[in-house]
C-alpha positions in Angstrom: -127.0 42.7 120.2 -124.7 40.4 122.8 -121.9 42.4 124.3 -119.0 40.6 123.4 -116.3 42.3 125.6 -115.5 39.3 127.8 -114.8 37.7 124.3 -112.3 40.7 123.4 -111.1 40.7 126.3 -110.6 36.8 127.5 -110.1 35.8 124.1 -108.7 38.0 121.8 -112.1 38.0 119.8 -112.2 40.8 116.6 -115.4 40.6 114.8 -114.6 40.1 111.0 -117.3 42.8 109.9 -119.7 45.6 111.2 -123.0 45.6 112.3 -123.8 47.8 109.6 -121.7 46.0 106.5 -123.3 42.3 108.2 -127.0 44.1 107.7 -126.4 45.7 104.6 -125.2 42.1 102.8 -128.0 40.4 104.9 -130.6 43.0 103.3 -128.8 42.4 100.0 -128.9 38.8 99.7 -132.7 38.6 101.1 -133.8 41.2 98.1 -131.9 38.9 95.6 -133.3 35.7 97.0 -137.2 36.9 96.7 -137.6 39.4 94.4 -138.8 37.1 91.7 -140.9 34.7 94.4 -143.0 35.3 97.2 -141.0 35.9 100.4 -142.7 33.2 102.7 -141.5 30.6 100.2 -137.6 31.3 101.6 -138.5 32.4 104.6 -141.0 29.5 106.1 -140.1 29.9 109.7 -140.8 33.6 109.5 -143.9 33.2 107.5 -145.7 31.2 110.3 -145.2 33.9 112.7 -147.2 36.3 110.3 -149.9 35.9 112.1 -148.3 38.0 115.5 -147.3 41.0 112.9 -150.0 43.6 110.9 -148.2 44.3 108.3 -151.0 46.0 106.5 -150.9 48.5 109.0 -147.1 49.0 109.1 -147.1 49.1 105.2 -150.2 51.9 105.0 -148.7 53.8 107.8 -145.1 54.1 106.0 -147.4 54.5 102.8 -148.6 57.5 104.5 -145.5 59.2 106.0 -143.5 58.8 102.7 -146.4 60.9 100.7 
């Protein structure tokens, strides 16, 4: 996350929401968007990086902790 202090403070910048809010209607709007479809569909740029990622392994091992 960039520190924007200098922006505070130089500028008089006020973010418009939190970090958390921001995520949360990020998160939100993602779930709508692909629920019905396959994710790399709406997300093409992330899709050809899928390759650098095991997902199978992250998805067994949260499999795993959750039981």
């Amino acid at each position: 996350m960039a520190d924007l202090t200098a922006a505070e403070r130089e500028l008089g910048y006020r973010p418009v929401t939190t970090y958390r809010e921001a995520a949360a209607e990020t998160v939100a709007w993602l779930r709508d968007h692909v629920e019905k479809t396959h994710w790399q569909q709406h997300l093409p740029q992330m899709a050809a990086l899928r390759h650098m990622f095991d997902y199978e392994a992250e998805d067994t091992l949260l499999r795993q902790l959750a039981q």
